[in-house]
C-alpha positions as CSV (number, residue, x, y, z in Angstrom):
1,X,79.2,104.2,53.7
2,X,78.9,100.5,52.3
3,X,81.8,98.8,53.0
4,X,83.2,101.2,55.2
5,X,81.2,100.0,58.2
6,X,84.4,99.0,60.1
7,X,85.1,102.4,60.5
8,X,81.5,104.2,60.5
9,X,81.8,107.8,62.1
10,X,79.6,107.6,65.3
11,X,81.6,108.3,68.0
12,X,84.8,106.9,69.0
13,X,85.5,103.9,67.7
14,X,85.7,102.2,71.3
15,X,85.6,103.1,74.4
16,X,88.5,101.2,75.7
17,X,90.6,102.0,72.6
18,X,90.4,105.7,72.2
19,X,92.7,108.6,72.2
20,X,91.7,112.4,72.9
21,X,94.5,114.9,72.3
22,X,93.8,118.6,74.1
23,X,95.1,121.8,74.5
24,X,98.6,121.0,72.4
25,X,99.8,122.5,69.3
26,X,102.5,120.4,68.3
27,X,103.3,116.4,68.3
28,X,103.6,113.2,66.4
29,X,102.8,109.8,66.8
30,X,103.2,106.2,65.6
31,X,99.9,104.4,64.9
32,X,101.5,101.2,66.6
33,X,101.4,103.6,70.1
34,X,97.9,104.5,69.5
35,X,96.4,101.9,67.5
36,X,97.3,98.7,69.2
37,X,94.4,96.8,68.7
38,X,91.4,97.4,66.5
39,X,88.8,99.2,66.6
40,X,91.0,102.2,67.6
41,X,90.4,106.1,67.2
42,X,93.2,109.2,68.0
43,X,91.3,112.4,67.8
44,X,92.6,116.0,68.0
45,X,90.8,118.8,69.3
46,X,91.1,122.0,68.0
47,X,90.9,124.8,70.8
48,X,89.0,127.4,68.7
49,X,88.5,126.8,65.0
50,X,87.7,130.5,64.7
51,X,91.8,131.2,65.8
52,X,93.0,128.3,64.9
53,X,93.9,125.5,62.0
54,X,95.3,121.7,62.1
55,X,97.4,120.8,59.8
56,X,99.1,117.0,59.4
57,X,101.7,115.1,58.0
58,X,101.7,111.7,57.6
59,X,104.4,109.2,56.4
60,X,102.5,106.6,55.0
61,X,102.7,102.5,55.8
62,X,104.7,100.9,53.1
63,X,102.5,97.2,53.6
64,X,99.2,96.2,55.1
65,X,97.9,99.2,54.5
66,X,93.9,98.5,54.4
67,X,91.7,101.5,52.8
68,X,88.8,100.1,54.7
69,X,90.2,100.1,57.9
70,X,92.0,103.3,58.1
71,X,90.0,106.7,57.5
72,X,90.2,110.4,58.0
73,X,87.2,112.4,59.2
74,X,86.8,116.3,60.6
75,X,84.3,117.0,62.6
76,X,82.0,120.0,63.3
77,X,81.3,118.9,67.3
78,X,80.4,116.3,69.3
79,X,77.0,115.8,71.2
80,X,77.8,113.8,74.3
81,X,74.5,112.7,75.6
82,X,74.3,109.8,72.2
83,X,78.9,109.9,71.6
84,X,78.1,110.9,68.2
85,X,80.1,113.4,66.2
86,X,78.1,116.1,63.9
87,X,79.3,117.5,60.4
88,X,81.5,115.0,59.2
89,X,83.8,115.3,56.5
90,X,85.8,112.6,54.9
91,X,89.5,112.6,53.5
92,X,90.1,109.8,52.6
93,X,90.8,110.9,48.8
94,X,93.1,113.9,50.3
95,X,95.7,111.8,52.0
96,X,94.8,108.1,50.5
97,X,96.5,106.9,53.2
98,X,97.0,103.6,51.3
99,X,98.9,104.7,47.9
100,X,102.1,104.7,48.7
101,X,103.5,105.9,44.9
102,X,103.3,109.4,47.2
103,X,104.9,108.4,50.5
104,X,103.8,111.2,52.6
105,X,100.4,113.0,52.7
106,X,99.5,116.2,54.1
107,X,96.3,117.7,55.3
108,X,94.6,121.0,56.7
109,X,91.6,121.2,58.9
110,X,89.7,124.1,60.0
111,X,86.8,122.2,61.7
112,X,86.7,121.3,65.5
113,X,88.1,117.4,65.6
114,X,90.1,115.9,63.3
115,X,90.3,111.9,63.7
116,X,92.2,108.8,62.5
117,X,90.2,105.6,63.0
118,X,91.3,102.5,62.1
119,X,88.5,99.8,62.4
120,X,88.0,96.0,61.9
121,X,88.0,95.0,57.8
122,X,84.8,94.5,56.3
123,X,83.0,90.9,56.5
124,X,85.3,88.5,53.9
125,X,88.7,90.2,54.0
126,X,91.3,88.9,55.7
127,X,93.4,90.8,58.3
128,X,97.1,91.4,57.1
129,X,99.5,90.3,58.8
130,X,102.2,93.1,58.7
131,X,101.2,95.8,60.9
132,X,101.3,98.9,58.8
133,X,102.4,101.5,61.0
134,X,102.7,105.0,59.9
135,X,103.8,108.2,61.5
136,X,101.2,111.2,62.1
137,X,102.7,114.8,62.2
138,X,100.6,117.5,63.4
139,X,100.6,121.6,64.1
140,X,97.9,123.8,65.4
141,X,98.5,127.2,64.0
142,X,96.8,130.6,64.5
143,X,95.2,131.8,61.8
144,X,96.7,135.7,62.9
145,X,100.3,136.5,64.2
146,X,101.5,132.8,63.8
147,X,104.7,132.2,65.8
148,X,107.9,132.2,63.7
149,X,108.9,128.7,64.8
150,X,105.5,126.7,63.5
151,X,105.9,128.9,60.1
152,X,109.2,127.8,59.5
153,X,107.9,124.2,59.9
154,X,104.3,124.7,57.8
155,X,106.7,126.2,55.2
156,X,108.8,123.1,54.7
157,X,105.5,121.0,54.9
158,X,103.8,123.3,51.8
159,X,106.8,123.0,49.8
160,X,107.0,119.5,50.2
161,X,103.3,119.1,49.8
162,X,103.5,121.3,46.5
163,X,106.3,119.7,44.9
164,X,104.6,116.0,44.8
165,X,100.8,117.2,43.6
166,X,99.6,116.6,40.1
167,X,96.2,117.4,39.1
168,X,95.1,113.8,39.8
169,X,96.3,114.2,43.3
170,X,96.1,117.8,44.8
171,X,98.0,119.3,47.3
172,X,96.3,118.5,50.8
173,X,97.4,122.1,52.1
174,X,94.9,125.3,50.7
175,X,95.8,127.9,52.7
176,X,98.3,128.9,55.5
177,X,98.9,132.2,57.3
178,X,102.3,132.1,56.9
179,X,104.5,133.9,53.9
180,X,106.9,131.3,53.6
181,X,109.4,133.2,50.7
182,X,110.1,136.1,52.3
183,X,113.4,136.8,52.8
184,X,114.5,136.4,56.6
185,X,115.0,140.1,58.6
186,X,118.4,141.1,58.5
187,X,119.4,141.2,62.1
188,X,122.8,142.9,63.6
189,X,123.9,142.1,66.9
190,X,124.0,146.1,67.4
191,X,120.2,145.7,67.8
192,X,119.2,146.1,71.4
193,X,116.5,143.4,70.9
194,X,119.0,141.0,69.7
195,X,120.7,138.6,72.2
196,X,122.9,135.6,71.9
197,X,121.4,134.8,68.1
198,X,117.5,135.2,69.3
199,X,115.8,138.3,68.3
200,X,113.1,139.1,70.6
201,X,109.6,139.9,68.9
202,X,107.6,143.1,70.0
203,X,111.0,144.3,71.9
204,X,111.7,147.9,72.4
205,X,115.0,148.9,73.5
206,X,116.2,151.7,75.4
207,X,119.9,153.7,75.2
208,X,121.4,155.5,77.9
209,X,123.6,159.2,76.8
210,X,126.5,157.0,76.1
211,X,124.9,154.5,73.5
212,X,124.7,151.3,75.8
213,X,121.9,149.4,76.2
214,X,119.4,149.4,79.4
215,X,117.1,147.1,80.2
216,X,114.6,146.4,77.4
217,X,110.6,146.5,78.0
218,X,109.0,143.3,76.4
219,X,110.2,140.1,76.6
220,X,112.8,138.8,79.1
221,X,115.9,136.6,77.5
222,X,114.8,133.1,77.1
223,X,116.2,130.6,80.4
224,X,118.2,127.5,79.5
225,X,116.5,124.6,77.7
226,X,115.4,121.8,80.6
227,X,116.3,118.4,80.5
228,X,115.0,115.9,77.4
229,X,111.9,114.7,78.3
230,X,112.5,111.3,76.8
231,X,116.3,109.6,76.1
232,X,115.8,108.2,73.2
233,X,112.8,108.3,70.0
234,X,112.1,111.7,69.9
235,X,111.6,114.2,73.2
236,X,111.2,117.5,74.0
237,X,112.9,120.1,76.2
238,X,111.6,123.4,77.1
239,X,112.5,127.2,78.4
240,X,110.7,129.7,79.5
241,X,111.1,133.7,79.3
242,X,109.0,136.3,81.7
243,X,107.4,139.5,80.4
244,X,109.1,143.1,81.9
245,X,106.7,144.9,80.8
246,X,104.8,147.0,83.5
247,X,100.7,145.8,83.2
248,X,99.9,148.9,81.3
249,X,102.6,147.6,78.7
250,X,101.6,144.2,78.6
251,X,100.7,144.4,75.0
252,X,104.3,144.5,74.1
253,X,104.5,140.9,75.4
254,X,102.4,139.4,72.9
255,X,103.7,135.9,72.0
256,X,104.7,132.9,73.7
257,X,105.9,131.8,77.6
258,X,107.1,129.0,76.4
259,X,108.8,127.2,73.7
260,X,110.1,123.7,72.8
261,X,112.3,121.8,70.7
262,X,112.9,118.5,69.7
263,X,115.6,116.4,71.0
264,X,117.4,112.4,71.7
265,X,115.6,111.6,68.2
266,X,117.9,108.3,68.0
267,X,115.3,105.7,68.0
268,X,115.1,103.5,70.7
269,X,115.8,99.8,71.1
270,X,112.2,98.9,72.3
271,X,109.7,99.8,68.9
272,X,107.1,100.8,72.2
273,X,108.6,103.8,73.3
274,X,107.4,107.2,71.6
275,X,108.5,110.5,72.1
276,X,106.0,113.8,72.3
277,X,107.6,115.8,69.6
278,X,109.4,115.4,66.1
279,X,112.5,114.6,65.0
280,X,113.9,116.8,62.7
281,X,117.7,117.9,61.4
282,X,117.2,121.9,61.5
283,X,118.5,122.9,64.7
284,X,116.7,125.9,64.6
285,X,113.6,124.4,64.3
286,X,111.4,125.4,67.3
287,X,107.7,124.9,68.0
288,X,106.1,126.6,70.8
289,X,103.8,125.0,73.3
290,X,102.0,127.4,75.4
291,X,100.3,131.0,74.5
292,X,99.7,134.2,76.5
């Protein structure tokens, strides 16, 4: 770890600069938002590494990027009683956060914490004066039954990962539990589980004598999408959809309550202001944010 003391993995990197993300499984941020001074550290939790993987994007800082100030570490756990986290990993040559001949760098984790720190330079360098901000992307997907939505992203993120490796510089993504070149299911609005474009998983649908459909069992038809949660650099709306299912049928409800989407991603005037969600030009692109 010579050299690298700036940024040594004991803990978070300060106590008055540290950020602790729970219980989401979808976001991005800007390291000017979360990194405003130094030492800083943004850390993700993952709520079951057993069910569960991260995966990130990140668009990389074009200048005053310093390699011994910004690292990447996973994490088996972290023992309160000394603040210090246990089974680190470094990956730092996965994403090499600093070469920017590969703009954007993407990364799975299966371990418990995944952390950015970005730390003071070592003794005799100077600091830069451009800021180097970057963008982090990140997903939390389950490793079974992965929602349609976060595939369709991962998918894009895989290809895009692929398509810039070489065998100098490997893609950052192994594995993912998604099967990203299947064709789509053709869907016909003459399915009773189809309604107004959105086919509705785990849905079985009922016929009265003359052909019409009844109500379904499963899933209800998802509510309207609430209001943007931010008005400008990137927000996110939600809807929610209840389950019709009698208790003893409850297992045809599997899936999400909620979903969200991005929305307003026209940056804003003021550089400060971030959104909770990304910006992205499929409209169809979904994520959802909370799980039965």
């Amino acid at each position: 770890m010579k050299g690298w003391s700036g940024a040594a993995p004991s803990g978070p990197e300060s106590d008055s600069c540290s950020t602790l993300v729970q219980s989401r499984f979808f976001g991005f941020f800007l390291s000017s938002s979360v990194f405003p001074t130094v030492p800083c550290s943004w850390t993700l939790q993952n709520p079951d590494p057993r069910r569960y993987t991260i995966f990130i994007k990140v668009t990389k800082p074009t200048e005053g990027c310093m390699p011994s100030q910004l690292r990447i570490f996973q994490y088996e756990s972290f023992l309160e009683t000394t603040r210090t986290y246990l089974g680190m990993e470094s990956f730092d040559e996965v994403v090499k956060l600093c070469e920017v001949s590969v703009p954007v760098g993407f990364l799975e984790a299966g371990k418990q914490f995944l952390q950015i720190r970005k730390g003071l330079p070592h003794s005799g360098v100077p600091i830069q004066d451009a800021d180097g901000n970057f963008k982090t992307e990140y997903l939390v997907v389950g490793k079974r039954n992965p929602s349609m939505a976060a595939c369709q992203m991962l998918c894009q993120w895989l290809e895009d990962c692929l398509s810039s490796s070489t065998s100098n510089r490997p893609c950052g993504i192994m594995q993912i539990p998604c099967q990203c070149w299947d064709p789509p299911p053709q869907l016909s609005a003459s399915d009773g589980c189809f309604h107004n474009g959105v086919y509705m998983e785990r849905c079985i649908s009922s016929s009265n004598e003359n052909g019409k459909d009844e109500v379904n069992a499963g899933w209800s038809v998802w509510g309207r999408w609430a209001q943007c949660s931010s008005e400008c650099g990137g927000g996110i709306q939600t809807r929610t959809r209840t389950c019709q299912s009698p208790p003893e049928e409850s297992f045809l409800c599997e899936g999400v309550v909620e979903e969200g989407q991005p929305c307003n991603s026209l940056s804003c005037t003021a550089p400060s202001v971030v959104g909770h969600c990304e910006s992205r030009d499929l409209a169809t692109t979904q994520l959802f944010a909370q799980c039965m």
